[in-house]
Each structure stands twice: as C-alpha cells, then as structure tokens.
VOPAVO-722422 format. One record per atom (N, C-alpha, C): y, x, z. Coordinates in steps of 0.001 Angstrom, whole numbers, padded with zeros to 6 digits, always signed. Each point is the difference from the previous one (the first is absolute). Layout:
N
YXZ...
//
This chain:
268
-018286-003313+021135-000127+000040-001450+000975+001021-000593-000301+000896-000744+000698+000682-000815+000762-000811-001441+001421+000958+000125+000666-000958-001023+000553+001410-000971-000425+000764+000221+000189+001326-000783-000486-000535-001759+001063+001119-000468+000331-000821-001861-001035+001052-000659-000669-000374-000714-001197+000493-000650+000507+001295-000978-000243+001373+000371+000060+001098-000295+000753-000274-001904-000679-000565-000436-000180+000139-001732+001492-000180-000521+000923-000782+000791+001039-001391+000018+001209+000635+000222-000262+001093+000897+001531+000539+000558-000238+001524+000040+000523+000601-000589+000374+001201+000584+001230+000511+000869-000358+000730+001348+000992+000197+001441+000503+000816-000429+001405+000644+000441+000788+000975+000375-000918+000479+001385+001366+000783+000358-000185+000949+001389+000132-000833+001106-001387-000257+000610-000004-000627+001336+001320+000275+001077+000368-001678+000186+001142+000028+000737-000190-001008+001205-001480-000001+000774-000363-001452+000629+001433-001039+000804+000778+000425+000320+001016-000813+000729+000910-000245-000901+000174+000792-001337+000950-001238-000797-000645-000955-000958+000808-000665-000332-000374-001671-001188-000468+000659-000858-000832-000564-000550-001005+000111-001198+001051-000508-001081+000182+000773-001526+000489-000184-000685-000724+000111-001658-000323-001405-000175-001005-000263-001603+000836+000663-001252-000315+000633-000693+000795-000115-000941-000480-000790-000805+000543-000948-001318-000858-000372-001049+001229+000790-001228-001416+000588-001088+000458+000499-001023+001107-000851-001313+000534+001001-000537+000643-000895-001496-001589-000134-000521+000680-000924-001274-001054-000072-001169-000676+001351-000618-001348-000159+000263-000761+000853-000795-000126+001514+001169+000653+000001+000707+000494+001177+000969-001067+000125+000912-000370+001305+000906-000648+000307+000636+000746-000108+001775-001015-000471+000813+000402+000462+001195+000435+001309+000736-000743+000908-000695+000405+001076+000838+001390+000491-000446+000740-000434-000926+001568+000506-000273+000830-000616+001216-000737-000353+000861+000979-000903+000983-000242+000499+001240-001272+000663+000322-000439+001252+001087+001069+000990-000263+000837+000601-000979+000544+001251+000026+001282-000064+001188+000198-002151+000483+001190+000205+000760-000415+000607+001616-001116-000210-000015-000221+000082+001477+000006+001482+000955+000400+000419-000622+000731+001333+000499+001240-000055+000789+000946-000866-000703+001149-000252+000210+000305-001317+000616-001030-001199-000162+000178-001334+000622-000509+000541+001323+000968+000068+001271-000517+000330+001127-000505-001139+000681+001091-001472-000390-000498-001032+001017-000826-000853-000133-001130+000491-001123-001310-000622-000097-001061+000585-000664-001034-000221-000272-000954-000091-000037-000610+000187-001721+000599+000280-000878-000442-000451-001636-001638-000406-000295-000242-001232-000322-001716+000104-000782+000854-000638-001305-000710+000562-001223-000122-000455-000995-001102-000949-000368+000630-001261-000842-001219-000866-000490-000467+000322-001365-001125+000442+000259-000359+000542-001847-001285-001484-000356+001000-000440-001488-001101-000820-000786-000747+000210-000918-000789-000529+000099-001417+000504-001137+000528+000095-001438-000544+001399-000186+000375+000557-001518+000680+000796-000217+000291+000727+001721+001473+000996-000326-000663+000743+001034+000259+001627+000202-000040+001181+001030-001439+000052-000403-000105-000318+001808-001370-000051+000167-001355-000611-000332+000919-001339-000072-000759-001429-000599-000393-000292-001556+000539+001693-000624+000291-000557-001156-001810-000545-000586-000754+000350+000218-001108-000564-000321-000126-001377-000238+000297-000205+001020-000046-002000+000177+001111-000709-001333-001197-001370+000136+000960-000725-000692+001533-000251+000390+000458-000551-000916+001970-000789+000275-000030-001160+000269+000478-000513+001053+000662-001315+000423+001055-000067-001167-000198-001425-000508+001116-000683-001033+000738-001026+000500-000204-000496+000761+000964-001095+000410+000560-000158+001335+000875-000344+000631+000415+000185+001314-000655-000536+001053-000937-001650-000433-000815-000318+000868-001121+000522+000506-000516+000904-000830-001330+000903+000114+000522+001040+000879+001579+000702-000329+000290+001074+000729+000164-000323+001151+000688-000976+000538+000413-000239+001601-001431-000296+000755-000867-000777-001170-001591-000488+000981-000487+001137+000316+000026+001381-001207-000622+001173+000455+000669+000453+001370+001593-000398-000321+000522+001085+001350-000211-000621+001345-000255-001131-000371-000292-000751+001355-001558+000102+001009-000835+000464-001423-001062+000842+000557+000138+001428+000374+000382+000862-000488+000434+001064+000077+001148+000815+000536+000540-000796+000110+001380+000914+001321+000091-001105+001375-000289+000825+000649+000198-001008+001439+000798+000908+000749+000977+000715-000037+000695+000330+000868-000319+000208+001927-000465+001359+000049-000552-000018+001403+001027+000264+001528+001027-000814-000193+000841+000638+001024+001411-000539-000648+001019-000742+001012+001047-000724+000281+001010+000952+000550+000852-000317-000515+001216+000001-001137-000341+000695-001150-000034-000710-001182-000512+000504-001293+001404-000298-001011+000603+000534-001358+001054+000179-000738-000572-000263-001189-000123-000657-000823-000542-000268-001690+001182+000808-000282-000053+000910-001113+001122+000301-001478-000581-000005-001141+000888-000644-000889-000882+000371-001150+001288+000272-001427-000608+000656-001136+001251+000038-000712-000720+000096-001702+001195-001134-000501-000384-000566-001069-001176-001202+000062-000909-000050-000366-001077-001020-000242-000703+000219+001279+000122+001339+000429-000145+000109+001595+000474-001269+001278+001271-000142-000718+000630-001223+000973-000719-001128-000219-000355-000087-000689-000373-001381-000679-001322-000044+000755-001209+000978+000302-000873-000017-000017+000233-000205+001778+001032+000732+000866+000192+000204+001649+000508-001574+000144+000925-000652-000806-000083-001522+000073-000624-000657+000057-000952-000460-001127-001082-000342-000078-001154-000107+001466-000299+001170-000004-001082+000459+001057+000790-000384+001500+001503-000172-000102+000710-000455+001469-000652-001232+000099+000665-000938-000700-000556-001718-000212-001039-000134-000078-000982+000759-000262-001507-000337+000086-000890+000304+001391+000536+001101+000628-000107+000477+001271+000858-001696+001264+000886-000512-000533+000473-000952+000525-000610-000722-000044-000577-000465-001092-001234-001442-000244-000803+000638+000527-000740+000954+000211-001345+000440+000677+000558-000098+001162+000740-000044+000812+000177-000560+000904+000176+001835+001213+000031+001006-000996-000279+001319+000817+001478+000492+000054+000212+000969+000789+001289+000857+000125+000643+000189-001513+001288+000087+000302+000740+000527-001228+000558+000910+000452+000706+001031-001477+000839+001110+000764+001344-000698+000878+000297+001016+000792+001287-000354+000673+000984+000495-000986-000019+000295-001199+001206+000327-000490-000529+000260-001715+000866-000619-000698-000780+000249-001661+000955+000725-001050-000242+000787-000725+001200+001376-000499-000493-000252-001307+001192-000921-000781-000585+000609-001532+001171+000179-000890-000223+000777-001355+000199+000460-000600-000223-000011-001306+001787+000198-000805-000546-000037-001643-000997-001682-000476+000277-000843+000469-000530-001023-000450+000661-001346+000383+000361-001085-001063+001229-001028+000317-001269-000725+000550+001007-001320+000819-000848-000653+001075-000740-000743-000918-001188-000447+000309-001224-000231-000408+000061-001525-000680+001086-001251+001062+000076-001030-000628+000955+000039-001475+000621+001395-000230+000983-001047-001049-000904-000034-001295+000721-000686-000833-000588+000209-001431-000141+001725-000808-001094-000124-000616+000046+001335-000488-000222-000152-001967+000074+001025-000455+000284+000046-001526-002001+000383-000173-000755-000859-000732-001250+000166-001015-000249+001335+000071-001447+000676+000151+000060+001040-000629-001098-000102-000301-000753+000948-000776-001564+000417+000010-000146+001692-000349+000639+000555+000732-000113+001158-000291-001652+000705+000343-000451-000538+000808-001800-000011+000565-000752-000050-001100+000219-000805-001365-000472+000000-001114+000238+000933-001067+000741+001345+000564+000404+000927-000971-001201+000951-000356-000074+000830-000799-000745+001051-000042+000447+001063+001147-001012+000927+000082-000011+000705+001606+001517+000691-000451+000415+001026-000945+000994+000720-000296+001459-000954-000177-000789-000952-000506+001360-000989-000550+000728-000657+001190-000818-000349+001443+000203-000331+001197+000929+001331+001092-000745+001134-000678+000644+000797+001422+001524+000699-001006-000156-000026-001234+001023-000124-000551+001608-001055+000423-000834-001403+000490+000857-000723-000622+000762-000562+001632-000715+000505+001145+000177+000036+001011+000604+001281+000587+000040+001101-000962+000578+001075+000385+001735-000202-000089-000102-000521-001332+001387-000757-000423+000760-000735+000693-000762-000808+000713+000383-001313+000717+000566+000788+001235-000868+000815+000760+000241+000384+001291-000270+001328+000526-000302+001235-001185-000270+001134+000710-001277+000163+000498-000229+001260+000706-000674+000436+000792-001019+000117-000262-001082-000029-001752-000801+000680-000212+000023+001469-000255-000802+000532+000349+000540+001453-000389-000407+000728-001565+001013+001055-000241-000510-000137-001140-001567+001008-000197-000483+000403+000410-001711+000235-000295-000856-000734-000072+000251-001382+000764-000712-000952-000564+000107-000675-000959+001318-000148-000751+000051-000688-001275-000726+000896-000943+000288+001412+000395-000880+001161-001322-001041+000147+000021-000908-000598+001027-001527+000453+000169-000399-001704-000097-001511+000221-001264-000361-001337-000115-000763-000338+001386-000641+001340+000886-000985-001003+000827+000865-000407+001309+001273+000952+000343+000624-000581+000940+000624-001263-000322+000449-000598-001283+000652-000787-000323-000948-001076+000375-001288+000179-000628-001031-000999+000068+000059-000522+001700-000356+001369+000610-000367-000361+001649+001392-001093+000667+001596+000724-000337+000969-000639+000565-000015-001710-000617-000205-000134-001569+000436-001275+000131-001509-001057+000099-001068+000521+000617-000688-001266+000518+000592-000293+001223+000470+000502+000905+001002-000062+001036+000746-000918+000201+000858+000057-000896+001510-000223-000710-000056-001587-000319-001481+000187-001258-000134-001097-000961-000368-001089+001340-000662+000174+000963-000291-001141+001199+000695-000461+000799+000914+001213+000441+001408-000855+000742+000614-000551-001052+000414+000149-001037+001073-000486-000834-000932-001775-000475-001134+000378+000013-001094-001272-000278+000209-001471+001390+000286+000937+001136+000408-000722+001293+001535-000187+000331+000846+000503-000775+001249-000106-000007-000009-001396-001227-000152+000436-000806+000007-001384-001443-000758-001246+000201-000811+000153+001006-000742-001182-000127+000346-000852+001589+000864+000267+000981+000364+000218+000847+001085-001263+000055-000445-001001+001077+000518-001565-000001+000685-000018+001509+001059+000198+000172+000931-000323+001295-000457-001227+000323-000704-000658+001521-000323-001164+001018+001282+000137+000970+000212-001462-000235+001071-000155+000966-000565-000046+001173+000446+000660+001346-000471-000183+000990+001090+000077+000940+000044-000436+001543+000950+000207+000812+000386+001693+000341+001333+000249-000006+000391+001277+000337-000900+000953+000984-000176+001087+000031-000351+000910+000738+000701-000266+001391-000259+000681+001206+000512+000308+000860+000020+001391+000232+000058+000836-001038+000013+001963+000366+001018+000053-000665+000814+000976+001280+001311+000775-000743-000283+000435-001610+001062+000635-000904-000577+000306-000992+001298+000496-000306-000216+001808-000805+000845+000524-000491-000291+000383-001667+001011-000032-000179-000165-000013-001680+000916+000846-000684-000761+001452-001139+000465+000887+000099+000243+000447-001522+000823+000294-000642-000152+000161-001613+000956+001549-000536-000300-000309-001114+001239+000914-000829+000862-000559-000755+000934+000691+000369+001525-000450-000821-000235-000023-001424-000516+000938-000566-000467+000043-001517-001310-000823-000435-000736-000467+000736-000814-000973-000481+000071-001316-000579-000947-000179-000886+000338-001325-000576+000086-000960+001103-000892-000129+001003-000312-001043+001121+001485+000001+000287+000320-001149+000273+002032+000023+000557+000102-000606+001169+001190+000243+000607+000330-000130+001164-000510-001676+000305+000604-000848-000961+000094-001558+000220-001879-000211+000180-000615+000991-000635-001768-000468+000405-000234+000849+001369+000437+000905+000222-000520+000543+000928+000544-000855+001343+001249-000478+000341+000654-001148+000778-001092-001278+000155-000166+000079-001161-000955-001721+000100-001152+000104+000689-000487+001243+000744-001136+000230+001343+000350-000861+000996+001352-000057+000355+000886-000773+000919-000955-001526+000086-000431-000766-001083-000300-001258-000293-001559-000082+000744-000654+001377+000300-001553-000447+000100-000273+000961+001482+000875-000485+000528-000338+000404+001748+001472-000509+001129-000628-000386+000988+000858-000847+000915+000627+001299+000941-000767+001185-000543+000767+001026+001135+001003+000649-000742+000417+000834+000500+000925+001387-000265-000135+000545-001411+000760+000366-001009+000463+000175-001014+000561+001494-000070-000496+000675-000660+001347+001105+000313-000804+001023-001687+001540-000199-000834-000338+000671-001284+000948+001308-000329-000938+001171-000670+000547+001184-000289-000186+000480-001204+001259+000690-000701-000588+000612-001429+001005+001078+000284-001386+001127-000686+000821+001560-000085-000242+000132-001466+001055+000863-000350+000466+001220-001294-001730-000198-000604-000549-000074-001462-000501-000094-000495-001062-001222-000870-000969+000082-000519-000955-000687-000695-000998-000748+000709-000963-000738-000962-001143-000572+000676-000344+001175+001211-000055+001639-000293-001322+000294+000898+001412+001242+000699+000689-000972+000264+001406+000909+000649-000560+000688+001657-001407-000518+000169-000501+000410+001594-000939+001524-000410+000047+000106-001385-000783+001164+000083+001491+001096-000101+001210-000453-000178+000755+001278-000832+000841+000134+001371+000143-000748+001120+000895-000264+000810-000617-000386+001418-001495+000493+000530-000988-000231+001101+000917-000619+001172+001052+000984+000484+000603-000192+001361+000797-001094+000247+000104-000877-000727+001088-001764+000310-000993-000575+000444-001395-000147-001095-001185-000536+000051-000823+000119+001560-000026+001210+000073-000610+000291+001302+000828-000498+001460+001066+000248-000390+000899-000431+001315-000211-001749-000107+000030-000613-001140+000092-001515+000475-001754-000504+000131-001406+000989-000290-000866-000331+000679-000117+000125+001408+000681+001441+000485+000015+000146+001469+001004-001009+000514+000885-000308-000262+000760-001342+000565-001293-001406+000195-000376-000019-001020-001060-001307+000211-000906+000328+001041-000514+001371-000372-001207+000265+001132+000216+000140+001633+001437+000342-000293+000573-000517+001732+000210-001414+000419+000768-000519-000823-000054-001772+000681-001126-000141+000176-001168+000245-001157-001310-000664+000633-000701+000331+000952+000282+001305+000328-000122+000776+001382+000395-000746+001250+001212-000128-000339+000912-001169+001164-000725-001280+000083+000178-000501-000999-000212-001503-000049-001533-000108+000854-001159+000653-000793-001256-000105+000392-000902-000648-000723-000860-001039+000140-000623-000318-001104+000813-001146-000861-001035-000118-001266+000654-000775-000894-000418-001058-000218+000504-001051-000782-000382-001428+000093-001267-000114-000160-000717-000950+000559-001349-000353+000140-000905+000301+000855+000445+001149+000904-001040+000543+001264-000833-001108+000687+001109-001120+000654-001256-000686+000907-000821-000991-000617+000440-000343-001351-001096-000504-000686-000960+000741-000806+000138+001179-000178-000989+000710-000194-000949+000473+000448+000177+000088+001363-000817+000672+001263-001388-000435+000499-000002-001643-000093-000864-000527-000030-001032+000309-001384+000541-000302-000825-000462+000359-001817-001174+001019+000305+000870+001021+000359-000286+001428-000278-001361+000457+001283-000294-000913+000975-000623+000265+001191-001331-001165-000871+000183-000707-000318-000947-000917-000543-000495+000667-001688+000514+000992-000727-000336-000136-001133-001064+001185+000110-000814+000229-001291-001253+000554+000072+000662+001880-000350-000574+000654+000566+000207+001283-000145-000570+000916-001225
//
C-alpha cells in the first residue's frame, strides 16, 4: 500500500531520500512555500511544506475554520511516507503541528520523532478573548500587523492583495479564537520550543510546553520579534538540524508498531 501524502497538501524541497522528512506548518494566514526557501541550507533533512486551503496554490479552495475540521482534513491528507519524520511549526503553525501530533496519536498512526515550535505560548494556558476574525478585511490585516508584524507593506496598499491575504488570515485567526484546549495525557515526542526575545509570547508561556509531553524539553529565544526567524534564519536552522539529527538517531517515532497493522489493513 502506498502511504505517499497527496500532491495538493505539501509542497517538497530538494530531494534528500536518506534524511528525515521535515513538515513545516505555516503562521497564520501564511503560505507554505516561505518555509521551502530553508532547504538550501537545512542539510539534515528533507523540507515539505503543508499548504492549507485558501493560500498559494490552494488558494481557490475553500478555508477550514475550526481546528477540528483542520486536523480531520490533515488526517486525510498528510500521511507522511517514510520514518523518521520532524513536525515544525511557527505561530498558529505550532498550534496546528500539536494538534495534528495528538490526533495522529489517537489514530493510532506514527508521530513525528521530534516536534519544533515556535512563537506560540503552550496551548493549555488561559488566553485573553479575541475576535479579530470578525474584523473587516483591512481592519484585520491592519490590526494584526500591529499585534505582530510581518504583513508587508504592498499588501496593506493594494485592495485586491489585501482582499486575497486576509481570507487567509481571517480563517486561521477564526481557528485560533474559536479554539478549545482538551485535556489529554502528555505527549511522548521530544519537543523544542523556540521564540523571540522581543515578542509578546514570554518566556513563562513558552516554558509551559514543559507541561504537555513526558519527553525532553529544550527551549530557545534569539534577538528579535514574533517573526525573529525571518530576520535571523541561522539559530533557527541550526536548532531544526539538531532535531533532524536526534530523529535520525533515535529512529522512528511514537506509534510505529501500532500503526503498522492500521496502515496494512486501511483502504488505499
């Protein structure tokens, strides 16, 4: 049976067959392929980007709004073809490589051997109301530009790019706000956790990852903002290639031999 991830879902870097496969998941509203530009330089794996409907390529397709719809899609749609695999994700990205970990656990299939996120406090604590998803398209990429950067400015000046970025935007932020932490038992995947010194996200949230996995812990913040991985690539890259080697070492990741069966019995 083939377990190859359906063309539409991921876009690859530069074929690397003997190292770990490395997912990226996007920030809010963000495209996958800004996360292909590392794979030049990530030698010890593999980069695919996960692109969701409404953005790049996909932009045609409808938006997933809520997180349960997103993980059911990804659970149809990314199957990861090949062991030792690395989730990262950054900003709502994390949220989304979490998510899709624990759900890959209840499905009873492989998880990554190692989970990398970023720019986003841990998922159980309490968070502050928002509805920014309910803004007008300008009033949203406005008000999120504020918050965290990294729109650029041609899209705030052009109405149809503005239009295109915040249906994007307006759906993660729709899956971020509406977005209910389940208590569940800890992970068993290492997990590194990576921020900026200048970001609102703070040290004491980014620590509290510590609480939702029984493995290995290990937290980093370099010189800058929410999107301190675009102004400062090389910390970033060195602590993905660190992950992509343990998982190299280690080998596969939690769930293999109960998956194996799954995966030999399920329909192609």
């Amino acid at each position: 049976m083939s377990t190859s991830t359906p063309p539409r879902w991921i876009i690859g870097g530069a074929p690397r067959p003997a190292a770990p496969k490395l997912y990226c998941f996007a920030h809010g509203g963000g495209s996958a392929a800004e996360y292909l530009r590392w794979a030049r330089d990530l030698r010890a794996g593999e980069p695919h980007a996960v692109q969701l409907p409404g953005r790049g390529s996909r932009t045609g397709e409808p938006v997933i709004t809520s997180m349960d719809a997103l993980v059911a899609a990804l659970l149809d749609g990314v199957r990861p073809a090949a062991e030792p695999f690395v989730f990262f994700g950054h900003s709502f990205g994390s949220l989304v490589a979490f998510e899709f970990t624990r759900a890959l656990r209840a499905a009873g299939r492989p998880q990554p051997a190692h989970l990398v996120v970023s720019g986003y406090p841990a998922p159980h604590l309490p968070r502050a109301a928002s509805r920014l998803h309910l803004l007008g398209d300008r009033e949203l990429l406005e008000a999120v530009s504020e918050l965290h950067g990294g729109i650029p400015p041609e899209v705030l000046a052009d109405d149809d790019l503005a239009t295109l970025a915040a249906r994007a935007l307006r759906a993660d932020y729709q899956v971020l706000e509406t977005y209910a932490h389940r208590t569940e038992p800890p992970l068993s995947v290492p997990v590194t956790v990576l921020g900026g010194t200048g970001d609102r996200v703070t040290a004491e949230q980014l620590e509290a990852w510590r609480e939702l996995t029984d493995a290995e812990v290990t937290v980093r913040r370099f010189p800058g903002g929410h999107f301190y991985l675009r102004d400062r690539p090389a910390p970033v890259l060195r602590a993905l290639s660190g992950a992509l080697t343990s998982a190299a070492a280690a080998g596969p990741g939690p769930g293999r031999d109960s998956a194996a069966a799954g995966e030999r019995s399920a329909p192609c």
